[in-house]
N, C-alpha and C positions, 0 to 999 in steps of 0.2 A: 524693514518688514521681512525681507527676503533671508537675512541672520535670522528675524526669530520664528518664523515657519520651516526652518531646515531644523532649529535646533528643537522644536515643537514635534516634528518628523521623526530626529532619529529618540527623541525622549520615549514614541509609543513605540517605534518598534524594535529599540536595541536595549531597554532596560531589559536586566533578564539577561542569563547565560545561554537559554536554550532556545533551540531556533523555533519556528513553528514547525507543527506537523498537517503532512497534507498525504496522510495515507490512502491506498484503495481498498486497504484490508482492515476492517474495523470489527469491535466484538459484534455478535451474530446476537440478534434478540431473540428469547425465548428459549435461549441455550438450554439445551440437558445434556449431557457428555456422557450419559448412561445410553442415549437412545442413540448419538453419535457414534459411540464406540461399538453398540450393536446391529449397528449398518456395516460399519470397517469389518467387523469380525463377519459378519454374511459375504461383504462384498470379499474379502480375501480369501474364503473358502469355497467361494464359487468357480466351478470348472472354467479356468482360463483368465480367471481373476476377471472381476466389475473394476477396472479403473474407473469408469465412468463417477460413479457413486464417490469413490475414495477422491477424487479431484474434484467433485462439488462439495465434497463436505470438510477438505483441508486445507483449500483454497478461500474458502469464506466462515475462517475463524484465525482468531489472535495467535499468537504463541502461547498465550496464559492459555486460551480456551483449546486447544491443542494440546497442550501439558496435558488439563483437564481429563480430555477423552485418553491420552496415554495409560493414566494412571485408573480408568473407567474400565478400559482395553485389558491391563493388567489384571484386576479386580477378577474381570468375566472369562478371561477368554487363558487365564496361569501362564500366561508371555509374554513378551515383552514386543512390544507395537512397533517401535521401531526396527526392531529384527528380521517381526515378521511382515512388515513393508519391504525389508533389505532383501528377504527371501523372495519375493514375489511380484518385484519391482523391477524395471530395466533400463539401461541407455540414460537418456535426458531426461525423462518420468523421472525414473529415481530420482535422479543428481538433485532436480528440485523438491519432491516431495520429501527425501531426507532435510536439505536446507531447511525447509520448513519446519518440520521438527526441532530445531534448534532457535537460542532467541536472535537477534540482531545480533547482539554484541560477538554472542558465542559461533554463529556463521562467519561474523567478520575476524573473528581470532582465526577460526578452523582455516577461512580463506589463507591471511596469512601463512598458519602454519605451513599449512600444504604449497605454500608458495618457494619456503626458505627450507624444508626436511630433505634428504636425500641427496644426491647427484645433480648440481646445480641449481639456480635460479631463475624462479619463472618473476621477473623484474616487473611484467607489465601491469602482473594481479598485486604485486607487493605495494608498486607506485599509487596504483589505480588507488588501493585502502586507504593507504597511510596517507596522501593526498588531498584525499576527497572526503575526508570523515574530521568534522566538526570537536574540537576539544572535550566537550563532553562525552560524545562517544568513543573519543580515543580512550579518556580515561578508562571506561567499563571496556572497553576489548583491552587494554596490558591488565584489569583486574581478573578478568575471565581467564586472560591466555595464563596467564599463572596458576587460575585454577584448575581449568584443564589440561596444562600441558605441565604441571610444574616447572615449571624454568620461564626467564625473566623476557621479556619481550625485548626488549633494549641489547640484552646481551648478546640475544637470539640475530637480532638483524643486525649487529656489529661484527657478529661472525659470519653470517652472509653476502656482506657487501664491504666495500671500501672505499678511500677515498673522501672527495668531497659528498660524494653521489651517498656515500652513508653514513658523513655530518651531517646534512640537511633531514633523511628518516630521522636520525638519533635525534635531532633537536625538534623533532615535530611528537616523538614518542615522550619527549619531555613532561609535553604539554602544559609549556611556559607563556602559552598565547594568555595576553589580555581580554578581561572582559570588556563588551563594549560597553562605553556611559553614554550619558544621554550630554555631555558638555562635548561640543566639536573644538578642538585644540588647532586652531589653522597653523599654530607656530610651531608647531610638531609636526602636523603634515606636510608643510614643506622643508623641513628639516631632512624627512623620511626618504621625502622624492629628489630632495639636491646630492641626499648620500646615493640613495642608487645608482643615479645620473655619475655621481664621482666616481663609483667603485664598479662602472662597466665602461660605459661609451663612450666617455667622456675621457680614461687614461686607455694607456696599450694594457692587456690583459685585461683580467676582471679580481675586483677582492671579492671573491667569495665569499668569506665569512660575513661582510657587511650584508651582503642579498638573504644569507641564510638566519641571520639574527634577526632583520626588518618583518622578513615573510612566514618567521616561524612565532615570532612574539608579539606581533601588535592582532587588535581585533578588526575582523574583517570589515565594520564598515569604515574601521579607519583606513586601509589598507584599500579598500574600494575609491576612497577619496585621494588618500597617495597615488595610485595609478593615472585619475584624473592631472590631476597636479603634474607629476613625470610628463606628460606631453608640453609641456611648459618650458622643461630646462632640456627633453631630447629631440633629436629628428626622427625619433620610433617610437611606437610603444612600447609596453612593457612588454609583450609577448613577443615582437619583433625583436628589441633588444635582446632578451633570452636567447632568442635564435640565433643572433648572429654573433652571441658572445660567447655561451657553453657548448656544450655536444654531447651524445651520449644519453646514458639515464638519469645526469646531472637537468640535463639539460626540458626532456619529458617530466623529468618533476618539477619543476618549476612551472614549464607549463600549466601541469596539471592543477596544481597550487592556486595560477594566475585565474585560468578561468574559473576553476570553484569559487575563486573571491569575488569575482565577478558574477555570477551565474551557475550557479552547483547545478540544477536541471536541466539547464541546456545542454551541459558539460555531458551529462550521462544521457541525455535527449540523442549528441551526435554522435556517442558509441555506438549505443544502440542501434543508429542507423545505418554507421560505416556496417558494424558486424554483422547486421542480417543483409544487408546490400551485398555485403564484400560475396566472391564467388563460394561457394559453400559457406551456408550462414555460420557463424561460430558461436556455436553453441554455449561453450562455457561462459563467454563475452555477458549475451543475454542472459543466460541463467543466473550473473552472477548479479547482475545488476536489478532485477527483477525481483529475486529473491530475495538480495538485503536491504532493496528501498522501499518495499509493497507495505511495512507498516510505519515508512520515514516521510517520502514524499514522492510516492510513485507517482500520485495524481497530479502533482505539477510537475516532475518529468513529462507525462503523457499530454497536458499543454502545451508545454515546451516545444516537444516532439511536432506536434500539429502546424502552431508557431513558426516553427524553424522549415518545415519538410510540405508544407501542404497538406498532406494526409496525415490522418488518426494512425498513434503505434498499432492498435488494435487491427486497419486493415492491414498495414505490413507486414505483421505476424503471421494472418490468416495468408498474405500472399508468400511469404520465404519461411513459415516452418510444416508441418503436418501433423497429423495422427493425435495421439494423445501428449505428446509435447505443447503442438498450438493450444488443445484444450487447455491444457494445467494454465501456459503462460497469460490464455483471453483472461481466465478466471481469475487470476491474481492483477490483471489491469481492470480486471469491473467493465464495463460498459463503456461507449461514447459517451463523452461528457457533452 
């Protein structure tokens, strides 16, 4: 009985490539984008800027319905909304209320970019994406990054990084991961968890390539049950293993890997916590995480968050940010659930 309510289990909820969604930001009923767009235009021409207004009204619409009033905005006002946001916007405000104007995918390319352009690499934003984002969305952000940046996403992050640390991105940007099925394969899952076992703890050194082919190509609830299984053939788990085998940003990516298979909202629940705990909240941290999950699955991040911490994200925002930043941020988490 116990075989066929597992496979009963994963049949409802892994047919299907796409995860669920548990957004806080959902389309707005009774939408007009004409009468949206002629608030934004009052509120931006008002001595000393209405943030006010412009954060209840960008925070509780879609991307779609945001395009919407964009091109409402343009129609009335012969400018371009996003510019004149950029004009009359500042600090953390901005940084989110621009994100928002972009869709998912194309925040999570822009994140990227801006991760790998220029004079070094900021590793933590590049890990944090490429780690934490589900094959289908990889897919649309190397579609997007192409289209906005012209040049190749894969290229992009092989000229930025090296080593093993940028074989495991490259074969994650592949996005050669399996779908999940609804048949549980147990002679594959311990096949998966005896090669781990082999190609870390178990010899001196570690094979590499074996971790980065298992963790970049199978589907996660298979890889959720490999993990199980590995306590079987080591004396650590998987994330202890990691630790005591690699180092570096070899080593943070994997991690990060490990718990999104395990737990994607928890995963971004405890960023979120270290970064506004940590002394000077960090801002980017929050902003990043906020703004690309508000229409993926903020609402079960902010469970999580509760879950994990005792308190609602919601009052720890109101206690470590201020001013018009906590606004923007309550209003993109919605309420106490």
């Amino acid at each position: 009985m116990a075989m066929v309510s597992e496979f009963l289990g994963q049949l409802c909820l892994n047919v299907g490539t796409n995860e669920p969604k548990h957004p806080t930001v959902v389309p707005a009923t009774d939408f007009n984008p004409d009468t949206d767009a002629a608030r934004i235009e009052t509120a931006i021409k008002t001595k000393g800027v209405d943030e006010q207004t412009i954060i209840d009204i960008l925070t509780k619409r879609t991307y779609s319905q945001r395009r919407d009033i964009a091109f409402a905005y343009e129609r009335r006002a012969k400018k371009d909304l996003i510019s004149a946001l950029k004009g009359e916007l500042s600090g953390s405000l901005e940084a989110v209320i621009l994100g928002l104007m972009k869709s998912t995918s194309q925040y999570d390319a822009s994140l990227i970019r801006g991760s790998i352009k220029g004079a070094g690499t900021d590793e933590e934003t590049l890990i944090e994406v490429l780690c934490s984002r589900s094959n289908e969305e990889l897919v649309d952000i190397k579609k997007v990054y192409k289209e906005l940046f012209k040049k190749d996403l894969d290229k992009d992050v092989a000229g930025d990084t090296s080593g093993n640390f940028a074989k495991l991105l490259l074969a994650l940007v592949e996005t050669n991961r399996a779908a999940p099925i609804a048949v549980i394969d147990y002679d594959k899952i311990d096949q998966d968890a005896r090669a781990l076992y082999e190609a870390g703890v178990k010899i001196k050194g570690t094979d590499v390539p074996t971790w980065i082919s298992i963790m970049s190509e199978r589907s996660v609830p298979h890889l959720q049950k490999v993990f199980q299984r590995y306590k079987s053939y080591s004396p650590y788990d998987m994330q202890e293993s990691i630790a005591k085998e690699v180092k570096g940003d070899l080593q943070k990516s994997f991690l990060v890997l490990v718990e999104c298979f395990e737990n994607k909202q928890l995963y971004f629940a405890k960023r979120l916590n270290e970064a506004m705990k940590s002394k000077g909240a960090k801002e980017k941290i929050v902003t990043r995480i906020i703004v690309s999950r508000c229409e993926v699955d903020l609402k079960k991040i902010c469970s999580e968050y509760k879950t994990s911490t005792g308190e609602s994200l919601q009052k720890t925002i109101l206690e470590h940010t201020k001013g018009d930043y906590q606004k923007v941020l309550l209003g993109l988490c919605g309420p106490e659930q």
